[in-house]
N, C-alpha and C positions, 0 to 999 in steps of 0.2 A: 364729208358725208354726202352719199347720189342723193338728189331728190325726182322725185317720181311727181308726175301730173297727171291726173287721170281728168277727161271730159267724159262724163257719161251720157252718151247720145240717144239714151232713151228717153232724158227728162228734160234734155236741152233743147231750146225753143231759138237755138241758132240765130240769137239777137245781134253778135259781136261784140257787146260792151266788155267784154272780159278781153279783148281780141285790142279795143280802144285805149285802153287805159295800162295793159302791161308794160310797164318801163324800158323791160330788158326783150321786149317783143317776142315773146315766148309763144304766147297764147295768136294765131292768125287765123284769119279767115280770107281766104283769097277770092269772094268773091260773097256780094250780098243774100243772106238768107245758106250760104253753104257750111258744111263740117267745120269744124274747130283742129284746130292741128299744132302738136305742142311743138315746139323745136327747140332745141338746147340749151331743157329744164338745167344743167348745171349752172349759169349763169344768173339764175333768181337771185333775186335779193330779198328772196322772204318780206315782201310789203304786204302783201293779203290782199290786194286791190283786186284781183280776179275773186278771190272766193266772199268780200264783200261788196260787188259789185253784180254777182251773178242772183237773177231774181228768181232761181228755181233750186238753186241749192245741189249744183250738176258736177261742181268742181272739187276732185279730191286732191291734196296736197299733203305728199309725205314728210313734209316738213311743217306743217302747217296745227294746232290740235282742233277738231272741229268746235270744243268746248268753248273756244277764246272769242267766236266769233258772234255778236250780237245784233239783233235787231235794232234798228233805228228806229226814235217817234221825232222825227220832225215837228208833231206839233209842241214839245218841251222845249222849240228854239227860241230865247229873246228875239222881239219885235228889232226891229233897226233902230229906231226912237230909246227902247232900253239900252240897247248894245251902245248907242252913243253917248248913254248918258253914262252907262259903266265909265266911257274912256273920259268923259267931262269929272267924275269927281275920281277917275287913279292918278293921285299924285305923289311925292315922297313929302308925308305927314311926318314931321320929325320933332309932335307930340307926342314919344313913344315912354311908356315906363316901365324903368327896368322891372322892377319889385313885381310885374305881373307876367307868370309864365304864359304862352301862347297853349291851349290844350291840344293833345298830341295828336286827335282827330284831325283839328284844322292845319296842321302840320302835314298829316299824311294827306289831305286832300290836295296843297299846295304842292306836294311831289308828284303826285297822277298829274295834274295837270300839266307838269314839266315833261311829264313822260311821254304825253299825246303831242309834244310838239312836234313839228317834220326833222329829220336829220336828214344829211347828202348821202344819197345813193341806201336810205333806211338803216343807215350802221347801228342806230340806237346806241351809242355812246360815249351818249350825253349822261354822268352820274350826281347826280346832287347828295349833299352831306351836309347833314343838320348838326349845329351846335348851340349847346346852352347850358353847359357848365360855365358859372361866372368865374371861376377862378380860369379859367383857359380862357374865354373872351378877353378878361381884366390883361391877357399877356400876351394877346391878339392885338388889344389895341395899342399895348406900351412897343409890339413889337413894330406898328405901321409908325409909329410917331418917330422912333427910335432911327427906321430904315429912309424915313422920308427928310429926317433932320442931317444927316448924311448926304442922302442925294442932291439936297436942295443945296450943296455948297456947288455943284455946276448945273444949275439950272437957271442959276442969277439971282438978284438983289429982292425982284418980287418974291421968288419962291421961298426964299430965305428968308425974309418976314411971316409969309403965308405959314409957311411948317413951326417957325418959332410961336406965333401966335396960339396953334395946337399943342405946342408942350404948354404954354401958360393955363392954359384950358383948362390940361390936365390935374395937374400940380395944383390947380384950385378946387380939384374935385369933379370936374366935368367929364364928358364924354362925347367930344367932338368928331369923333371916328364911326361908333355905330348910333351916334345917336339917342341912348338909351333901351336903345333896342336889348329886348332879351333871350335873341335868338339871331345866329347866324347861318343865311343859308348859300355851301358853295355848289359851284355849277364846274364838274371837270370835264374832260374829254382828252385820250391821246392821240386823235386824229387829224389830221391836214386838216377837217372843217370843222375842228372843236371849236373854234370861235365865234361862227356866225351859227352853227348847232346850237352852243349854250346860252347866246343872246334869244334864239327863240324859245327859247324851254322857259328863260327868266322872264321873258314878257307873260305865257304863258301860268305860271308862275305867278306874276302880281297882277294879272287882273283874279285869278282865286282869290289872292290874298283880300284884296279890296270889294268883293262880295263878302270873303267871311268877316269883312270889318277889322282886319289886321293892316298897321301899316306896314307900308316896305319902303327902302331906300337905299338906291344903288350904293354901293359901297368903291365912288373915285378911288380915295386916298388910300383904298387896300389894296384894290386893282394897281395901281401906278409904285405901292409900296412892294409887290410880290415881284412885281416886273426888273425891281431895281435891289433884289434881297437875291441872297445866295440860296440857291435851286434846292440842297441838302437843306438846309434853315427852313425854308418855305416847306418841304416834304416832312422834315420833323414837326414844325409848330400844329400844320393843318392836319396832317397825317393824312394824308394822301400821294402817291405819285404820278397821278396824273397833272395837267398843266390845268391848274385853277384860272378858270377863261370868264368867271363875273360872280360877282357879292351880294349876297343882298340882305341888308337889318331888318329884322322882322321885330314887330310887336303892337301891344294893345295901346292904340292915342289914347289919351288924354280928352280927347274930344276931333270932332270932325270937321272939314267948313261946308259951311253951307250957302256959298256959291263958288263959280270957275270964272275965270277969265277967257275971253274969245282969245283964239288965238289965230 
């Protein structure tokens, strides 16, 4: 699809900020205070940084819907003193109980937040998939114990303890896998940068969670069990075919602490 750029030079107050921040340097100005001059709009990568950076509202983009694009209030931003006390009490609370669904609200706010995280070159395709049918989780996690008890015959003598330990877990009624979490949340991606993509959507991700008062907790033994499971397996059990690139167990503690440790 062409995309078209339009600078309307009636309203525009020929700052350059739109001229500063284009990526794919579309938007120039060759010289201080002069015209805006678009050049080889086909190379956009649809970021919006021109038409959310423009303070008069001058820039039309046909790929763009004007609808999408919202005012900012800076003053709704946490102090830095909050903002660090967020990251002092987000940790993996794995006082989670299963018996309490997570409400679907706080659910969908933990995926917006995933969504506003940066991806390379803006591909946005970063996908998260929510799970919380227990009968599928219950064969989620027989399926990482299962794949991990396997692998761990060439990984050595620790890991083969470590993985045996998790089937006794089980087989006692535990759930060492998510925790008791009642909710699985994955992070895909089929691109070159789905990896370091879905790491920031996940961080992105639990600090919501730990404002709405949900635990969360990386999920290792899934991550390391998917890595080491057949590709067809992995695409059936998750139902997905993208390359599931990070886990995370959601649900309601049990209780909270009420202090952190310096780190």
């Amino acid at each position: 699809m062409s995309i078209t750029i339009s600078v309307h030079s009636d309203t525009c107050i020929r700052c350059g900020r739109c001229a500063v921040v284009c990526p794919a340097n579309i938007l120039q100005q060759k010289e201080k205070k002069g015209d805006i001059t678009v050049v080889g709009p086909r190379t956009c990568i649809r970021c919006g940084h021109c038409l959310d950076v423009c303070p008069t509202g001058s820039i039309e983009h046909s790929a763009l819907e004007p609808s999408k694009f919202h005012v900012l209030d800076y003053t709704k931003l946490p102090t830095a003193e909050q903002l660090m006390e967020l990251f002092h009490a987000r940790r993996s609370n794995r006082s989670m109980q299963a018996d309490r669904p997570i409400p679907a609200e706080a659910i969908a706010q933990i995926e917006e937040a995933a969504r506003y995280a940066p991806t390379a070159a803006n591909n946005l395709k970063v996908h998260t998939h929510y799970i919380d049918d227990r009968a599928r989780l219950d064969r989620i996690i027989d399926f990482v114990i299962d794949t991990l008890t396997v692998a761990g015959e060439k990984m050595g003598v620790m890991a083969q303890f470590e993985f045996r330990h998790l089937r006794q877990v089980r087989q006692a009624g535990g759930d060492p896998i998510m925790r008791n979490g009642s909710g699985l949340l994955l992070f895909t991606s089929d691109t070159a940068w789905g990896e370091p993509d879905c790491n920031l959507a996940y961080q992105n991700a639990s600090l919501m969670a730990e404002v709405l008062g949900i635990s969360q907790v990386w999920m290792g033994y899934m991550y390391t069990a998917i890595r080491n499971a057949d590709a067809e397996v992995v695409a059936d059990l998750f139902e997905t075919k993208e390359k599931i690139c990070a886990c995370m167990s959601l649900g309601i503690p049990a209780f909270r602490y009420p202090r952190y440790m310096e780190r």
